[in-house]
N, C-alpha and C positions, 0 to 999 in steps of 0.2 A: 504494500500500500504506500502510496505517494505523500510523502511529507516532507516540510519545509525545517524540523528540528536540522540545527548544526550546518543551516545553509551557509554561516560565517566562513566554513573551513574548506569550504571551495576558493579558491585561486583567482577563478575566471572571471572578468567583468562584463561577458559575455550572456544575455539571461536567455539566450537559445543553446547558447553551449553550457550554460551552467544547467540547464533543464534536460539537456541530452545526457550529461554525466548522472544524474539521478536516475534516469530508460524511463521520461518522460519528454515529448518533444508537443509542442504546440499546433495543432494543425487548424486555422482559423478555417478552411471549408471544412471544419465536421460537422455531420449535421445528427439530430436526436433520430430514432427508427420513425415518427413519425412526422413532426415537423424541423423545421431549421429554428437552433437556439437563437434568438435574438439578443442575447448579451452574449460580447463575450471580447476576450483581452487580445491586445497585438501588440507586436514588441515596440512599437513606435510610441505606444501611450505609457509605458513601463520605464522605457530607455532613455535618456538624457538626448535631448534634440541637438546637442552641439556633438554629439558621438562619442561621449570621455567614455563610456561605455558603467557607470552610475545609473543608479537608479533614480527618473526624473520624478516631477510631482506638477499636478495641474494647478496648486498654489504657487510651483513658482512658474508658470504657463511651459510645460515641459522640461524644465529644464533641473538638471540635478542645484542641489543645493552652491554649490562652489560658482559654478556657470552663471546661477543665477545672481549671486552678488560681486562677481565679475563684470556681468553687464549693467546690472544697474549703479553700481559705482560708476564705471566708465559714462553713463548718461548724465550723471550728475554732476559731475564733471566736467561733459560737455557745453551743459545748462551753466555752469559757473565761469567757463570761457566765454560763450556769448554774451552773458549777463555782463561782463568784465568792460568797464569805460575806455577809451583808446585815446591817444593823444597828448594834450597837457595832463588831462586830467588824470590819466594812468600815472602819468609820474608824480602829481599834488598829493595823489593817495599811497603812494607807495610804502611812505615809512609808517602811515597808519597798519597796513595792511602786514608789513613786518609787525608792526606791532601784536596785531594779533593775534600772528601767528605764533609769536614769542609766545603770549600768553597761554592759546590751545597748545601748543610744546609742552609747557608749565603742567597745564592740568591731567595731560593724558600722563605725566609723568608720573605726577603723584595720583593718577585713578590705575596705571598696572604696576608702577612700584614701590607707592606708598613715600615718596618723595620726587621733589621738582631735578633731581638729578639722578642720574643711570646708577643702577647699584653695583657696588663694591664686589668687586669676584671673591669667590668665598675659596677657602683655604683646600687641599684636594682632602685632606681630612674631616671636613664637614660636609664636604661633596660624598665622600663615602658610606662617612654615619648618616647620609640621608638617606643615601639611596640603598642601604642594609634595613632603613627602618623600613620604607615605602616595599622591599622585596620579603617583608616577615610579614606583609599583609593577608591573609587568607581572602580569596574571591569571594565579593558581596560583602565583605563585613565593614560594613558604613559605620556600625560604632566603636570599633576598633583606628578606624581614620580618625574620628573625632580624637579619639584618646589622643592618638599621635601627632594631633597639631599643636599640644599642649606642651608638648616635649622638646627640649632645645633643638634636635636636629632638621623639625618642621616649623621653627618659629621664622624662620622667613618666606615662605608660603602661609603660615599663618596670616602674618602681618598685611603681605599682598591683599588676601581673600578676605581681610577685613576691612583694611581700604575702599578698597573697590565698593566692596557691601554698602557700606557708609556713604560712599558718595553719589552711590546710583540711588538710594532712599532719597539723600538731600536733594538729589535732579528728577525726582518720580516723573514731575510734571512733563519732560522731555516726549517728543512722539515718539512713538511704542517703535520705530521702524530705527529711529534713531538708540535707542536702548538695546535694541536687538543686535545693532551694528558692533555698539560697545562691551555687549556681551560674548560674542562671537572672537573679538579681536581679543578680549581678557582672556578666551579659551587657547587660542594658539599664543599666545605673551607666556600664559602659566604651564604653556606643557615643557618648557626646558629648565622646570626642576625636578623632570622625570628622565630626561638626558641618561640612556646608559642602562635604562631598563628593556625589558624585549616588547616587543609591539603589544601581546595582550594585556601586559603589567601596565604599559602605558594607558592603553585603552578603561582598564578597570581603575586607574586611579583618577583620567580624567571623568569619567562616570562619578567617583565619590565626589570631585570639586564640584562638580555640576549641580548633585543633590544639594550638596552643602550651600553653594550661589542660589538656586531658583527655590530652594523650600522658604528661602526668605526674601527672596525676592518676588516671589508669588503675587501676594496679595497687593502689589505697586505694579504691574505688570500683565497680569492676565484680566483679557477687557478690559483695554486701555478705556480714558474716554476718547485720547485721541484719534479711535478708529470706531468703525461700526459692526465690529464684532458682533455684539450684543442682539443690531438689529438683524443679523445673516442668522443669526442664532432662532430670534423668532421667525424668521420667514421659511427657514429649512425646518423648523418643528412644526409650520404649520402645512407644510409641502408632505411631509411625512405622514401626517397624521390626515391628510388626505387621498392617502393611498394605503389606507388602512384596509382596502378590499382585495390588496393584491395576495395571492394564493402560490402556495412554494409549485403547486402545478405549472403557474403561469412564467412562473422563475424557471422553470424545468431543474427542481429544487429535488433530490432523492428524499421521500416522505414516507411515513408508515401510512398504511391505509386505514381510515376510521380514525385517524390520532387526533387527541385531545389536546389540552394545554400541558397538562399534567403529562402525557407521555411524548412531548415534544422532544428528541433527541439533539434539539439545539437551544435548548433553554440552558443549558450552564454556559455557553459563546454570550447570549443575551445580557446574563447576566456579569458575565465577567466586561464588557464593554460597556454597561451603565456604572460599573466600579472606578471607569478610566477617569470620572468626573470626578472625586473625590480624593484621589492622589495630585500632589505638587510639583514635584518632579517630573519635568519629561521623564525622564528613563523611565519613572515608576508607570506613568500612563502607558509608555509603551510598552512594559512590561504584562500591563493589563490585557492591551489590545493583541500580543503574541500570545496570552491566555485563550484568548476568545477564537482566533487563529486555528490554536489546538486543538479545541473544543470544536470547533467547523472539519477539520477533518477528521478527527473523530466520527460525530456524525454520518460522514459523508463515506466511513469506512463499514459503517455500523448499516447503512440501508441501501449501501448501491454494492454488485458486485463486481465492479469494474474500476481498473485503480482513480483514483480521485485526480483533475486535472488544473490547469487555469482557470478555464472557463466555469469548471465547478465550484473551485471554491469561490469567485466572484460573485455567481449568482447566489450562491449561500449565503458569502459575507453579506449581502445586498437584502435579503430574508431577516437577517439577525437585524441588523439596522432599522428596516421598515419595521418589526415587531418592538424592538428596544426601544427605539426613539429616546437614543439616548441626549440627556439635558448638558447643554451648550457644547453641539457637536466641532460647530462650526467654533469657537473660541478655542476648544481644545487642542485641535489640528492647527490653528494659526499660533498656539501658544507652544508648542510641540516645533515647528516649522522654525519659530524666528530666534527660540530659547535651548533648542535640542542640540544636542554633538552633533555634526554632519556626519561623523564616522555613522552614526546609528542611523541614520536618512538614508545616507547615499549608497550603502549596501549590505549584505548580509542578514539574517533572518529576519528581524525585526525592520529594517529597509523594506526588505519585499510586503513585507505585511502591512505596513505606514500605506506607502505607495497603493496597494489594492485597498486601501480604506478610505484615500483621496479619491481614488478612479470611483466607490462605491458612491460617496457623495456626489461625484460628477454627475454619475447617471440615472444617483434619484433626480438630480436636479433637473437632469432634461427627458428623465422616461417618458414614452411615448407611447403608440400602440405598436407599430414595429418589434418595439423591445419585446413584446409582453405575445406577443402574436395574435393581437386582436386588431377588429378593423377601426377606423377612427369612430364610427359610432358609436360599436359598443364601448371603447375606451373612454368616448365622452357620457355614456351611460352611465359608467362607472363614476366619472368623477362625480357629475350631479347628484350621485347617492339615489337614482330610480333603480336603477341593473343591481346594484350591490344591494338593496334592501329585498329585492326578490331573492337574490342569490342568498340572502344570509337565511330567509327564510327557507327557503331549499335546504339549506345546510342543516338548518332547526331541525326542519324535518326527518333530513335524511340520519343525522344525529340520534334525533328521538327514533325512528325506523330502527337505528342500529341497536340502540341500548334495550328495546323492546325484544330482538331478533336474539341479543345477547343473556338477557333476562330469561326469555323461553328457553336457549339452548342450556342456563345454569338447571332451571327448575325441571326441563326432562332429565340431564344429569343427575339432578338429586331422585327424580321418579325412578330413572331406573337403577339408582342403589336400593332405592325402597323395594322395590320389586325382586332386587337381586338376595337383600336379606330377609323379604319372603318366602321365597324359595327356599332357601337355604335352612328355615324357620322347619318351615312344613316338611323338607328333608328329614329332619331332624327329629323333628315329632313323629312322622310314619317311624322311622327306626326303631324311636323308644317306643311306640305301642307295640311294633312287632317284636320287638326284646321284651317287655311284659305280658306280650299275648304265649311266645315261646315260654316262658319262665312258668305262668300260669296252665299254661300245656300240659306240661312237664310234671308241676305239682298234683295235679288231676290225673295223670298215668300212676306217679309211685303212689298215690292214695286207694283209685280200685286195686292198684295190688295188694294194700297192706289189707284193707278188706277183704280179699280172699281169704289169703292167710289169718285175720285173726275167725271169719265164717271157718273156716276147716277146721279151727282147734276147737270150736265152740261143739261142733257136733261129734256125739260120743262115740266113742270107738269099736271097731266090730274084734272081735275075740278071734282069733286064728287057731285052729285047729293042728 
């Protein structure tokens, strides 16, 4: 069976060669035995449009995370050229302009290194005992980091990571796109006090900074006001909950038949993806949503008998979401996007999963009848809630039908054990009469004998000669 565990430990940034190395390969003309799936994934919506061979994302409008703030620096840039006065007046402004730049020098100084001048290279002996503590770390153990920022060998990473804290509280007010920028730049600034470690030790210790930066920076940062988060938020929850008629048949979603709420084999995905709202950390949210992930192929292992694909788990994850409707979808993926390590975006298991959770959002947003394989009537039936309110009564019905169908087949089960320890009953009783009718037999033979015998002694004996 097809799963995405340990996709980190592939190589490739290939995601048709990394799907071929697992003896899964994507084939966009498959079609279902009956109809053509109308969702379904191609590499082009997956893959970073500039070709780094990353995983893109329709937040940054395809393009992997690095690409994307490549290009939009470079436009801002551009916008700061043109906006730039020419002539006298370029040179009247010039030493303002030094000026300020003096000053932003100044501050980014002391916002990645907790002073207005570059820090002091540290001795190769504290370079060691650092990098002995950082390597006595056991994977995951975030309160184990904490301890060790306390301790002399992390008191200059400490220092850093408090700085920075401090002065992004004191600027909250700044646009959430600009905050993002200065968080991004403190993550590549603080990874060369991990200098010397091996790529995963680096990876798991930028993970603890990250926890330790965004679980307090959360609350200044997630739903800026600067942006209209909030309002994508209600308009994709009220999108969702408009297509609250959509059926995992329509998904061509592998389903049990007759299934309830209760025997849903993708209610723990559900559930583990309204958990994402609740944790602070990216990593933690993405952690959640690779839960949810597992739980989808699971599922997806548990009712179809054919290995699990792209296209499957899309239209699943797309199932999970319309049923979850989970609260502040939209905030959470842009909070995820502008505050998360790019290592965990741009590839590897939790990459692929991010990416198919964007694409899911995409195509709630523009489902159509196409997708769903219905024709534009009926799909406008459906939205108006005329088609779906028949449908649900069908459903009522055919529901009540089943449990009625299910009901009869318990109570002839129980009939025919009654029946069966009738039998069994009456078995039992003919036995025992015929074992007391023999017993009584019996008693009634030795009894006319003993009456013989005692008749012969009773009559008196003839004299023999």
């Amino acid at each position: 069976m097809f799963t995405l565990c340990g996709l980190e430990r592939f190589p490739s940034t290939s995601l048709t060669l990394l799907l071929r190395e697992v003896g899964v390969e994507v084939d966009l003309r498959r079609m279902w035995a009956e109809q053509k799936r109308g969702i379904h994934v191609t590499q082009d919506e997956l893959l970073c449009k500039d070709g780094c061979g990353f995983y893109g994302n329709p937040a940054w409008q395809g393009y992997c995370s690095k690409c994307w703030r490549k290009r939009t620096r470079t436009t801002e840039t551009i916008k700061e050229d043109h906006g730039l006065p020419d002539g006298h007046s370029q040179v009247n402004l010039s030493k303002t302009e030094e000026k300020k730049n003096a000053r932003r020098s100044n501050s980014l100084m002391r916002l990645f290194w907790g002073s207005s001048s570059p820090p002091q290279q540290e001795s190769p002996e504290s370079e060691d005992a650092a990098l002995k503590a950082f390597q006595s770390l056991e994977p995951g153990d975030f309160p184990g980091f904490l301890k060790l920022l306390r301790k002399p060998p992390a008191q200059r990473l400490q220092s850093r990571c408090t700085t920075f804290l401090d002065t992004i509280e004191a600027y909250h007010n700044l646009p959430v796109q600009k905050q993002s920028d200065l968080v991004q730049d403190f993550y590549h600034s603080i990874s060369i006090h991990f200098d010397g470690l091996s790529e995963p030790q680096v990876s798991q210790m930028m993970e603890h900074v990250e926890k330790l930066i965004m679980t307090r920076l959360h609350k200044w940062v997630f739903c800026h006001d600067s942006c209209d988060d909030e309002q994508k938020d209600l308009t994709l929850q009220r999108r969702i909950k408009s297509l609250n008629w959509v059926t995992p048949e329509m998904l061509r979603v592998p389903f049990p038949k007759g299934g309830s709420d209760t025997s849903d084999p993708y209610l723990p995905a559900i559930t583990a993806i309204i958990e994402m709202d609740a944790k602070r950390a990216p990593q933690d949210k993405l952690v959640c949503l690779s839960k949810c992930s597992q739980h989808v192929f699971q599922a997806l292992a548990s009712e179809s008998q054919q290995p699990a694909n792209a296209d499957d788990f899309l239209s699943a994850l797309i199932y999970v979401v319309l049923r979850a409707n989970p609260p502040r979808l939209h905030s959470n993926i842009n909070y995820i996007v502008r505050f998360g390590l790019p290592h965990s975006l741009m590839a590897g298991e939790s990459g692929y999963y991010f990416t198919n959770l964007s694409c899911t959002v995409a195509f709630i947003e523009k489902l159509d009848a196409p997708a769903l394989n219905l024709t534009p009537e009926e799909f406008n039936s459906y939205m108006q809630g005329r088609r779906a309110s028949a449908v649900l009564v069908e459903n009522n019905g055919q529901r009540r039908a089943q449990e009625n169908r299910e009901q009869l087949e318990k109570l002839k089960t129980r009939q025919d054990k009654v029946e069966q320890g009738a039998r069994a009953f009456q078995e039992q009783l003919d036995s025992w009469v015929r074992s007391v009718q023999g017993q009584i037999d019996e008693v009634r033979a030795q009894s006319v004998l003993v009456l013989k015998d005692v008749g012969a002694e009773s009559q008196p004996g003839k004299t023999v000669c």
